[in-house]
TIRO-2110 file (N, C-alpha, C; in Angstrom, 1 decimal):
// TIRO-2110
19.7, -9.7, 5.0, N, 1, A
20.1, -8.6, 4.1, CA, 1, A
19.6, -7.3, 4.7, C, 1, A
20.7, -6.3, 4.5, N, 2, A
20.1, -4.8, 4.9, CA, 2, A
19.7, -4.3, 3.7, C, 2, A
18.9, -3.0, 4.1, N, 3, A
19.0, -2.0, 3.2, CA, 3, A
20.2, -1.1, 2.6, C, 3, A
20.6, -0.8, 1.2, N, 4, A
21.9, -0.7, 1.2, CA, 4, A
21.8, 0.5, 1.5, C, 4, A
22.9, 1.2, 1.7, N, 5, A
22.9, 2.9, 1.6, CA, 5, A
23.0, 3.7, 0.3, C, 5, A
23.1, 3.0, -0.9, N, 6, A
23.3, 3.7, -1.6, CA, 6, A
22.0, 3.9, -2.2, C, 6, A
20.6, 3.7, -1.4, N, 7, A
19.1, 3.8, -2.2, CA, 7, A
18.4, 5.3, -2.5, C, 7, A
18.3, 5.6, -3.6, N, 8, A
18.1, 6.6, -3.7, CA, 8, A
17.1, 7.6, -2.3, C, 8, A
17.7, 8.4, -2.3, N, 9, A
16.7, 9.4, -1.0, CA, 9, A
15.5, 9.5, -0.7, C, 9, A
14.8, 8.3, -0.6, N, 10, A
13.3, 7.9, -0.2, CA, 10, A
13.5, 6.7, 1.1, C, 10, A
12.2, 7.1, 1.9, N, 11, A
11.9, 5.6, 2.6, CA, 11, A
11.4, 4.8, 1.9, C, 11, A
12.3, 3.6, 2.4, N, 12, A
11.7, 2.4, 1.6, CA, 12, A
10.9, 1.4, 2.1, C, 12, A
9.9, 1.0, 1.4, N, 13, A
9.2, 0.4, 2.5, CA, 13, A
8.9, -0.9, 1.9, C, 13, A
8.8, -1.9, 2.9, N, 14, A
9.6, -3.1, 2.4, CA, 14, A
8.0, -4.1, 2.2, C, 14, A
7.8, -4.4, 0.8, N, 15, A
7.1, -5.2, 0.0, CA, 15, A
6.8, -7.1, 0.6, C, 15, A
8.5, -7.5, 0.3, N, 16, A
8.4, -8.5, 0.3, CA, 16, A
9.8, -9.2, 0.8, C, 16, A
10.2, -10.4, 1.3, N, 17, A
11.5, -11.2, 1.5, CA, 17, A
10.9, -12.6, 1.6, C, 17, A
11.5, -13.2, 0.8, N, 18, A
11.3, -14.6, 0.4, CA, 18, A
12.4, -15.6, -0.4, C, 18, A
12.5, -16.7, 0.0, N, 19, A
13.3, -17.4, 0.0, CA, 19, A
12.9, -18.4, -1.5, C, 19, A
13.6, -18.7, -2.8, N, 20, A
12.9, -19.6, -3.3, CA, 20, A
14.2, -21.0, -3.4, C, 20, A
13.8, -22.1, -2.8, N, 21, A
14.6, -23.0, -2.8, CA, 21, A
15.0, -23.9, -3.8, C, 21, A
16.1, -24.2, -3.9, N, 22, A
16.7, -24.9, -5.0, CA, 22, A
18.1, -24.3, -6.3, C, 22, A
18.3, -24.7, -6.9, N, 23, A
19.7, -24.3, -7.5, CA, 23, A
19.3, -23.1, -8.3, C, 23, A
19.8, -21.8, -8.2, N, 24, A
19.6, -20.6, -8.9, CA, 24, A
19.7, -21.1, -10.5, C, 24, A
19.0, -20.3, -11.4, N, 25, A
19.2, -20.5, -12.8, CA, 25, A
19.0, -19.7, -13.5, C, 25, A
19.6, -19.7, -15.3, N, 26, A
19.7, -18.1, -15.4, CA, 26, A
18.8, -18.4, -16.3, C, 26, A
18.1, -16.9, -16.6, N, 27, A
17.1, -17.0, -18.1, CA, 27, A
17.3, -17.2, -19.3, C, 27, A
16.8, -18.3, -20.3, N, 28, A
17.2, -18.8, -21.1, CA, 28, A
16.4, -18.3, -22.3, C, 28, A
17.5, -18.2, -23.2, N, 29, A
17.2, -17.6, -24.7, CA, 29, A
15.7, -18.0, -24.8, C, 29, A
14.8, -16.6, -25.8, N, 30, A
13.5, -17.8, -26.1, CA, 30, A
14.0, -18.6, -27.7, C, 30, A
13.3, -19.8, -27.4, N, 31, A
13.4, -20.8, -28.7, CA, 31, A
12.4, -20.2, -30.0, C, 31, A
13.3, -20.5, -31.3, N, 32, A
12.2, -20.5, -32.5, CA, 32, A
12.1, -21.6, -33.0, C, 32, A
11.1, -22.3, -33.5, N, 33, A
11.0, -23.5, -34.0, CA, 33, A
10.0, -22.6, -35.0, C, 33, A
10.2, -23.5, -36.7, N, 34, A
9.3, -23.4, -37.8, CA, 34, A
8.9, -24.3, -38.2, C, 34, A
7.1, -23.6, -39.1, N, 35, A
6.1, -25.3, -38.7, CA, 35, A
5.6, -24.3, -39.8, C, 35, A
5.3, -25.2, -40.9, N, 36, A
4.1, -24.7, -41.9, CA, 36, A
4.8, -23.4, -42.7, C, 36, A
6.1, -23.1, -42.6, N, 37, A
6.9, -21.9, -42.8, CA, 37, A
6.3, -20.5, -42.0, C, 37, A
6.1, -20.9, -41.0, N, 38, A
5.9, -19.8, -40.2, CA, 38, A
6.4, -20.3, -38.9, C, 38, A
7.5, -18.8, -38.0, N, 39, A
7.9, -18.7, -37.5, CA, 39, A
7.5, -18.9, -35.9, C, 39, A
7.7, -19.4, -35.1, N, 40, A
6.9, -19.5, -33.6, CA, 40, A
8.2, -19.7, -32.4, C, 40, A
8.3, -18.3, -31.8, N, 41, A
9.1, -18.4, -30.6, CA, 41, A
8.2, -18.8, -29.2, C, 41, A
9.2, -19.1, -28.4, N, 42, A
8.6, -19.8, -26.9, CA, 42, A
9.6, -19.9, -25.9, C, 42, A
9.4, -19.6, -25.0, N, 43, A
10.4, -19.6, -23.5, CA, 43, A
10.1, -20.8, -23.2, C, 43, A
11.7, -21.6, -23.0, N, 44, A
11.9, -22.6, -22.3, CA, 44, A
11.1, -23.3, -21.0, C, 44, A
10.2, -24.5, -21.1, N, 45, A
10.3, -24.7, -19.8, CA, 45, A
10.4, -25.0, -18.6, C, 45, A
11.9, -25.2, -18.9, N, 46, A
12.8, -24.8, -17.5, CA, 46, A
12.9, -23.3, -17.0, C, 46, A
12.7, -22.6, -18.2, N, 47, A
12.7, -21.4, -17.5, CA, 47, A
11.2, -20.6, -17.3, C, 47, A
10.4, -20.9, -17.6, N, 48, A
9.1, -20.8, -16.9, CA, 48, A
8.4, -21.3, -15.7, C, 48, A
9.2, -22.5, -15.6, N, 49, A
8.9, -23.3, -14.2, CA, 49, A
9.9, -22.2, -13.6, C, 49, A
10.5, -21.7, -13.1, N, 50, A
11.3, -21.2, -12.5, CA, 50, A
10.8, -19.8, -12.1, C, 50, A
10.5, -19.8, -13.4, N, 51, A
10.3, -18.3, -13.2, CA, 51, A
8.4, -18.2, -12.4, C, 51, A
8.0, -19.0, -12.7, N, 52, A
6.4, -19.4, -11.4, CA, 52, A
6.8, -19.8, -10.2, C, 52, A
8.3, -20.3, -10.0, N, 53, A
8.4, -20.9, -8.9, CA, 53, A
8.8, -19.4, -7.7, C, 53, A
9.5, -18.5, -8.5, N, 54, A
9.5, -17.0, -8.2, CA, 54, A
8.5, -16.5, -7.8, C, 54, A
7.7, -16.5, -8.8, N, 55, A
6.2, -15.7, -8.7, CA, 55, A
4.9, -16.0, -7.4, C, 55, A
5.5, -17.7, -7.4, N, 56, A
4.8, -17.9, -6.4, CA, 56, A
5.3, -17.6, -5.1, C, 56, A
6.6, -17.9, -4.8, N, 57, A
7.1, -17.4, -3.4, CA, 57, A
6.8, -16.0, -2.8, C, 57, A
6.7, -14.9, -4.1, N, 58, A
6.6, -13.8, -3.6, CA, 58, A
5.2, -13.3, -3.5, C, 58, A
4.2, -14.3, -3.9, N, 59, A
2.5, -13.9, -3.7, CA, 59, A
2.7, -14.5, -2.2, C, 59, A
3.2, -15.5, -1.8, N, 60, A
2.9, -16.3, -0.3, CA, 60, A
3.8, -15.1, 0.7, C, 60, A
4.7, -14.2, 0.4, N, 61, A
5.4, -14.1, 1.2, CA, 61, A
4.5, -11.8, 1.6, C, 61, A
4.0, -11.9, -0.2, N, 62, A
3.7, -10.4, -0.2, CA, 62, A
2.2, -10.3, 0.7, C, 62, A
1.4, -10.9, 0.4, N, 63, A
-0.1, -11.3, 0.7, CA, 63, A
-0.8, -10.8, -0.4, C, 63, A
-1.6, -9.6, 0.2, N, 64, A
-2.7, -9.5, -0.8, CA, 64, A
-2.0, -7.8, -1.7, C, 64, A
-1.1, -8.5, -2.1, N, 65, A
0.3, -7.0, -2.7, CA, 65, A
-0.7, -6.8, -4.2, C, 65, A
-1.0, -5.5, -4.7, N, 66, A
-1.3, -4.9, -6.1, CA, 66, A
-0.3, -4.6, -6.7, C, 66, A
0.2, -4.8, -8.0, N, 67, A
1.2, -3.8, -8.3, CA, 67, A
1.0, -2.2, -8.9, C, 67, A
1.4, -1.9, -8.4, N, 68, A
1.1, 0.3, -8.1, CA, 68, A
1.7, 0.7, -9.3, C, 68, A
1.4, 0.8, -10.7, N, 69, A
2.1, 1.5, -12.0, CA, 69, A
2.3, 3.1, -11.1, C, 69, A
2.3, 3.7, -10.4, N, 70, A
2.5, 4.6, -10.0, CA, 70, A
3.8, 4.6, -9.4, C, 70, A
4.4, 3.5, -8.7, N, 71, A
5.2, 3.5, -7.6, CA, 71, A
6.5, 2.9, -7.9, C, 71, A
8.1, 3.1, -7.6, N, 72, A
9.4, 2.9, -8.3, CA, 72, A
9.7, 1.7, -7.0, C, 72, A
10.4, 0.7, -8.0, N, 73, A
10.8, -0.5, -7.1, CA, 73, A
12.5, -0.4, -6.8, C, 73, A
13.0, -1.3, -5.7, N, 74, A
13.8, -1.8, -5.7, CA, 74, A
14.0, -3.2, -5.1, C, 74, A
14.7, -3.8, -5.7, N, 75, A
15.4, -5.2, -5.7, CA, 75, A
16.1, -5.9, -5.3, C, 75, A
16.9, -6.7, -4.1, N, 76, A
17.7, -7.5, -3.6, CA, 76, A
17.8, -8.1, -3.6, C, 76, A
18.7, -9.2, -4.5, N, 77, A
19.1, -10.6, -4.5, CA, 77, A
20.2, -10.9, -4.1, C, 77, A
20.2, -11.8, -3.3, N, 78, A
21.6, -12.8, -3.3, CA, 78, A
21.5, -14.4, -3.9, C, 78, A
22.1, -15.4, -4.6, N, 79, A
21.7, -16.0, -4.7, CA, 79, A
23.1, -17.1, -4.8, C, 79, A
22.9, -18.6, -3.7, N, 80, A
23.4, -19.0, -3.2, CA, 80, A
23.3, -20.2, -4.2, C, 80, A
24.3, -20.7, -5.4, N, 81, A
24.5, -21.5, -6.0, CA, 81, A
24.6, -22.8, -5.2, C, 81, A
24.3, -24.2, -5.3, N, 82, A
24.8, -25.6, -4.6, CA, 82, A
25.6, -25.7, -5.7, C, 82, A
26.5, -25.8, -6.8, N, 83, A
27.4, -26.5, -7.9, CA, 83, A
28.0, -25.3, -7.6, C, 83, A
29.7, -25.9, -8.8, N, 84, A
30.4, -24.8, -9.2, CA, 84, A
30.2, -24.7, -10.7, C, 84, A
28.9, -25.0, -11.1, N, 85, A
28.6, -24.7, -12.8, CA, 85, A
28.8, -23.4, -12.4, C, 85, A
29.3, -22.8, -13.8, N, 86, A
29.2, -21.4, -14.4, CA, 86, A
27.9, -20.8, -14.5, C, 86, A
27.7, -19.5, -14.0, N, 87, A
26.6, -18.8, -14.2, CA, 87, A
26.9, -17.7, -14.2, C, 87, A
26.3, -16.5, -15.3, N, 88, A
26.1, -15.1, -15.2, CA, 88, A
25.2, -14.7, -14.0, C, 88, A
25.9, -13.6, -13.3, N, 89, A
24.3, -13.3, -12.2, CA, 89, A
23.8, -12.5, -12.9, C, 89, A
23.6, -11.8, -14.1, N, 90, A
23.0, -10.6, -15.1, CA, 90, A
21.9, -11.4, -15.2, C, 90, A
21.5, -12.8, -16.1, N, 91, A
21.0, -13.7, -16.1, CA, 91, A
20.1, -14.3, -15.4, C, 91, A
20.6, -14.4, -14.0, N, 92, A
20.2, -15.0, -13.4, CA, 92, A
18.9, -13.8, -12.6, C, 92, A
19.8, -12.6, -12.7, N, 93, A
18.6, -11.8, -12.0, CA, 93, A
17.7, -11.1, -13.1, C, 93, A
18.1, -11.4, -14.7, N, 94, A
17.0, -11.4, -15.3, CA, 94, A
15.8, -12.1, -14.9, C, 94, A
16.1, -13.4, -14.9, N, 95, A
14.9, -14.4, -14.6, CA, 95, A
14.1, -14.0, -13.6, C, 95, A
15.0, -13.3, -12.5, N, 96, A
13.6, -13.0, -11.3, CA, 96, A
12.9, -11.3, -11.9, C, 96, A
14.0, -10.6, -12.3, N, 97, A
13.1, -9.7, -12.6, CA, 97, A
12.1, -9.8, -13.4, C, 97, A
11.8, -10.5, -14.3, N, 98, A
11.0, -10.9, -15.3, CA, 98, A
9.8, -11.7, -14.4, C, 98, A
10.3, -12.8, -13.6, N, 99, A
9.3, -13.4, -13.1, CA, 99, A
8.3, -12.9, -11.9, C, 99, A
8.8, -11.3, -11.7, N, 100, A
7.8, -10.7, -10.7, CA, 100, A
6.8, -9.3, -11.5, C, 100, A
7.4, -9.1, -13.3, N, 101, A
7.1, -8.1, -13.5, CA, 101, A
5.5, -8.3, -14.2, C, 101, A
4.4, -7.6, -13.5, N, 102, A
3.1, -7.9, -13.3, CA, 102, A
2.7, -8.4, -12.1, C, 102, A
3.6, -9.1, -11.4, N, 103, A
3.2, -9.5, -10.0, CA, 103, A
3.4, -8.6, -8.8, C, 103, A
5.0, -8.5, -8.7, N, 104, A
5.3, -7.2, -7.8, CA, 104, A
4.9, -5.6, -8.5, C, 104, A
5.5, -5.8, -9.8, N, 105, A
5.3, -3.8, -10.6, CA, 105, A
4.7, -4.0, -11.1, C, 105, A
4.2, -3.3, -11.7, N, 106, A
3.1, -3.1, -13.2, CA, 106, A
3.9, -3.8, -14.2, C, 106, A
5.0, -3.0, -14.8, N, 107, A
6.0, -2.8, -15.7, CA, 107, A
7.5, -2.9, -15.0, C, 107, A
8.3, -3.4, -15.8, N, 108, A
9.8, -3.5, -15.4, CA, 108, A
10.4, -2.6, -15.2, C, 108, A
10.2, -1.2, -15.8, N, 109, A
10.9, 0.0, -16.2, CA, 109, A
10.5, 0.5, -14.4, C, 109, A
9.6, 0.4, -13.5, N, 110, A
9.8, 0.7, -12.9, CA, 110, A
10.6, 0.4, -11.5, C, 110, A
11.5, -0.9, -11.8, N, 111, A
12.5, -1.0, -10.9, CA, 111, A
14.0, -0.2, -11.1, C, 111, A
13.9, 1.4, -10.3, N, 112, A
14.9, 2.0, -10.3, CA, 112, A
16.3, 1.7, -9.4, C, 112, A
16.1, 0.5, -8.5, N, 113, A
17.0, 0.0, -7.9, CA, 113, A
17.9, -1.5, -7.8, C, 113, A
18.7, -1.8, -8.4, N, 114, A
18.6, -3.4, -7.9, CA, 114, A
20.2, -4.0, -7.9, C, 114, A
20.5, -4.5, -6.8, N, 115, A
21.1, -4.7, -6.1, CA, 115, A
21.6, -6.7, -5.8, C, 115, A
22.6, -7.1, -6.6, N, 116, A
22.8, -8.8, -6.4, CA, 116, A
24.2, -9.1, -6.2, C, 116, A
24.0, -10.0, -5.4, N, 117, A
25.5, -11.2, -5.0, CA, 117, A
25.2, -12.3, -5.4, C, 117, A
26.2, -13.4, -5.4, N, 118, A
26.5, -14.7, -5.7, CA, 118, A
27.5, -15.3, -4.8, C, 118, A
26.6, -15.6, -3.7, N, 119, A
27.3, -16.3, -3.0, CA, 119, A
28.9, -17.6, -3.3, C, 119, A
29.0, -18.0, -2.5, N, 120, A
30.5, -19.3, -3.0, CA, 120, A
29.7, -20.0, -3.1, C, 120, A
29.5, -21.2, -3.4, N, 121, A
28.7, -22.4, -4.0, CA, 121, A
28.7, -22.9, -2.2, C, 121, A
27.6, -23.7, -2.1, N, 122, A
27.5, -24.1, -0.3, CA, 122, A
26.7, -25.3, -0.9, C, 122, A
27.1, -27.1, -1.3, N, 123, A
26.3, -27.8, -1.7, CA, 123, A
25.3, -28.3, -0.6, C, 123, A
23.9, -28.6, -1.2, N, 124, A
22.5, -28.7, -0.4, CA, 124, A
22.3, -27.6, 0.0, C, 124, A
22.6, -26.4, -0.2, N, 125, A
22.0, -25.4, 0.4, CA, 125, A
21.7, -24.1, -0.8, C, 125, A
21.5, -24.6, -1.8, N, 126, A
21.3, -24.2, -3.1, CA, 126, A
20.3, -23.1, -2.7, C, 126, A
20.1, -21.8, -2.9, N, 127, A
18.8, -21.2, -3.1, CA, 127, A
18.8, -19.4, -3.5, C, 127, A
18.1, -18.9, -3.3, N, 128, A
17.9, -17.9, -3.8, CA, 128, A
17.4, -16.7, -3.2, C, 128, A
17.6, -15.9, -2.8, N, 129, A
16.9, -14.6, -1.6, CA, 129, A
16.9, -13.5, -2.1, C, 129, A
15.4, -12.8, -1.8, N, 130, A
15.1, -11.5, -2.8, CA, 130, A
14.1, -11.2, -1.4, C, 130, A
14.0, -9.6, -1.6, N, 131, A
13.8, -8.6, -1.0, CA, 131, A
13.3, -7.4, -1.9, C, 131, A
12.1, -7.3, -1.9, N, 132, A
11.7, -6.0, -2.9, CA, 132, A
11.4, -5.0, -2.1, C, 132, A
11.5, -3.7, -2.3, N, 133, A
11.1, -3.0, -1.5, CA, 133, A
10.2, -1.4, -2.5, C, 133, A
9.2, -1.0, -2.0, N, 134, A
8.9, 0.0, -3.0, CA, 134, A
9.3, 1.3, -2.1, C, 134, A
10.1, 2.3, -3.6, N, 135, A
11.3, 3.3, -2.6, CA, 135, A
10.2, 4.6, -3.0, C, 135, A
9.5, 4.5, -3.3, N, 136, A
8.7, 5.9, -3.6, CA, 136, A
7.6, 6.3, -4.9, C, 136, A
7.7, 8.0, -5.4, N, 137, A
6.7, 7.3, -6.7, CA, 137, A
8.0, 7.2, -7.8, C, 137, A
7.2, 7.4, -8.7, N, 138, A
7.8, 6.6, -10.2, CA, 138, A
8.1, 7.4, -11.1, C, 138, A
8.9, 8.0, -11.7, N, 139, A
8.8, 9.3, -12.6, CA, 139, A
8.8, 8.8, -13.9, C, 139, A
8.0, 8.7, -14.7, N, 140, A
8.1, 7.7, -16.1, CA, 140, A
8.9, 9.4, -16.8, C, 140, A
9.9, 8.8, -17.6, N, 141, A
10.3, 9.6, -18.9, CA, 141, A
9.2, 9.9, -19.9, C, 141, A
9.7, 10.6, -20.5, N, 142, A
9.3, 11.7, -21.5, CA, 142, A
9.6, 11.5, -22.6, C, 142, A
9.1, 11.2, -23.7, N, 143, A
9.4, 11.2, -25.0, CA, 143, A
9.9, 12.3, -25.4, C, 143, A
8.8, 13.3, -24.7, N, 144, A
8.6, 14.3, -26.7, CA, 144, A
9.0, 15.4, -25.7, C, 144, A
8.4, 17.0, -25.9, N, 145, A
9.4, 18.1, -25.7, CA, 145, A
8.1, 18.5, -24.8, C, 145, A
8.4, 20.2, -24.7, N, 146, A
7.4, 20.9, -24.0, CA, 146, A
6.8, 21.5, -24.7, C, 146, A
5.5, 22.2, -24.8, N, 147, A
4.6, 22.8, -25.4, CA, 147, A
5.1, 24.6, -25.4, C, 147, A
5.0, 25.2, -26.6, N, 148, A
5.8, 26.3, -26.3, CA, 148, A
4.4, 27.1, -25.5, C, 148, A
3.2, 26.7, -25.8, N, 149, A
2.2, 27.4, -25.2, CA, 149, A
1.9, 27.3, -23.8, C, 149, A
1.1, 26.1, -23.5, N, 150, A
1.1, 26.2, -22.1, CA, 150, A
2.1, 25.1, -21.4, C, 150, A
3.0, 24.7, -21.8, N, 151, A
4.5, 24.1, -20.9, CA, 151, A
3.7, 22.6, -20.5, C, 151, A
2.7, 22.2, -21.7, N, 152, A
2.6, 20.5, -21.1, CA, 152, A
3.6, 19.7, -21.6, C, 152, A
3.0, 18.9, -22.3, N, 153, A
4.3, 17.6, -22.8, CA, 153, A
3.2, 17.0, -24.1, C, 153, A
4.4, 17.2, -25.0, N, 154, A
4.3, 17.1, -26.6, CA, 154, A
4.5, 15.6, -26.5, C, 154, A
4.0, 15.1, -28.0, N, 155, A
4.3, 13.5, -28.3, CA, 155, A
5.6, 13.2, -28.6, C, 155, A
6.4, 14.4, -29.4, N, 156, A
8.0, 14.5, -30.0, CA, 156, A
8.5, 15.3, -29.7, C, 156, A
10.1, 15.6, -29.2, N, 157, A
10.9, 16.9, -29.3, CA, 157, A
10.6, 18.1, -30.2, C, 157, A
10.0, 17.0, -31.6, N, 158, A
10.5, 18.3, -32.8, CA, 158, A
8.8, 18.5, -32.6, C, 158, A
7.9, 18.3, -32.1, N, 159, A
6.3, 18.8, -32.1, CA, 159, A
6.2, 20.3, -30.9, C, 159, A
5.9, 21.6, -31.5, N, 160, A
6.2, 22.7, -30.7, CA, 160, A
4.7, 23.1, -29.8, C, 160, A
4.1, 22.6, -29.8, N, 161, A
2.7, 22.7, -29.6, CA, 161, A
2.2, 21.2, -29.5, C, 161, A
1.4, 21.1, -28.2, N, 162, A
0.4, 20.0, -27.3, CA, 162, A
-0.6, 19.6, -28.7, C, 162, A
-1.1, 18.7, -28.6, N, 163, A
-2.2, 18.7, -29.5, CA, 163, A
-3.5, 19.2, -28.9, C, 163, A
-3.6, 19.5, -27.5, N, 164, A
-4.4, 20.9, -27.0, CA, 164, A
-4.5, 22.2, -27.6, C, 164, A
-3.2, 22.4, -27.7, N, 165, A
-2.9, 24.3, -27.9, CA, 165, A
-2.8, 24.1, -29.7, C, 165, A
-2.2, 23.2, -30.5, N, 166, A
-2.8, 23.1, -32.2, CA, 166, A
-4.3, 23.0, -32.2, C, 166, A
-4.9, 22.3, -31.8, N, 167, A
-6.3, 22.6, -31.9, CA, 167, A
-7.2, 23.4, -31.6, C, 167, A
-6.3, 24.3, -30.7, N, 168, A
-7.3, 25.6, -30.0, CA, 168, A
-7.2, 26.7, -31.2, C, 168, A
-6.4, 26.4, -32.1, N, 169, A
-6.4, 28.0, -33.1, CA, 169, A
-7.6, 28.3, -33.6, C, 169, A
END
């Protein structure tokens, strides 16, 4: 896999590439089961196993990686089915995003890039190939508005004043 061109205008510098073997799978609904009339959801697991089997490839392949809540990711998957079952790749690369978020990023919000194929089905050669790379820093959004006073950043649009400059009166 290259770098694509269409990555936003930073060097990217490359995290991790790792291979995790076996037949790609997509993330599956979480379950509700009720007990005692109270409600209790739970991730499948098949899709927990999967999603550790992720998690681990990319601690063996990153080494001793932190995840930087400062820093914007991007993402590369190809993923090489062995069957011609039906699969979403949306799905499919849900489960890995999910399965690195705390391990590679802090938070998921900060993967601003990401990038997947689905290979033709190739039986025995079933697997999965990801490539993270961190493209620079992170610009988290903004809720709220600006401060009409000193131009920081309010909790809400409609709040006209920081809770600094309301409490300086």
């Amino acid at each position: 896999m290259t770098v694509p061109t269409d990555l936003p205008p930073r060097e990217p510098r490359l995290i991790a590439r790792f291979v995790v073997d076996g037949e790609p799978l997509s993330k599956e609904r979480a379950r509700v089961i009720h007990r005692d009339g109270k409600a209790r959801s739970y991730t499948p697991d098949r899709t927990t196993q999967a999603e550790g089997r992720v998690g681990w490839a990319f601690r063996q392949a990153a080494g001793p990686h932190r995840p930087d809540p400062d820093s914007a990711y991007s993402v590369l998957v190809t993923f090489h089915p062995g069957t011609r079952q039906r699969r979403d790749i949306d799905n499919m690369l849900k489960l890995v995003l999910d399965a690195l978020s705390g391990i590679a990023w802090a938070d998921d919000d900060q993967v601003v890039h990401v990038a997947a194929d689905k290979a033709a089905p190739s039986p025995g050669q079933a697997r999965t190939e990801v490539t993270v790379y961190q493209v620079g820093p992170y610009q988290r959004p903004t809720r709220g508005g600006t401060c009409e006073v000193c131009q920081g950043p309010t909790s809400r649009e409609t709040v006209r004043r920081c809770r600094r400059c309301r409490n300086a009166r």
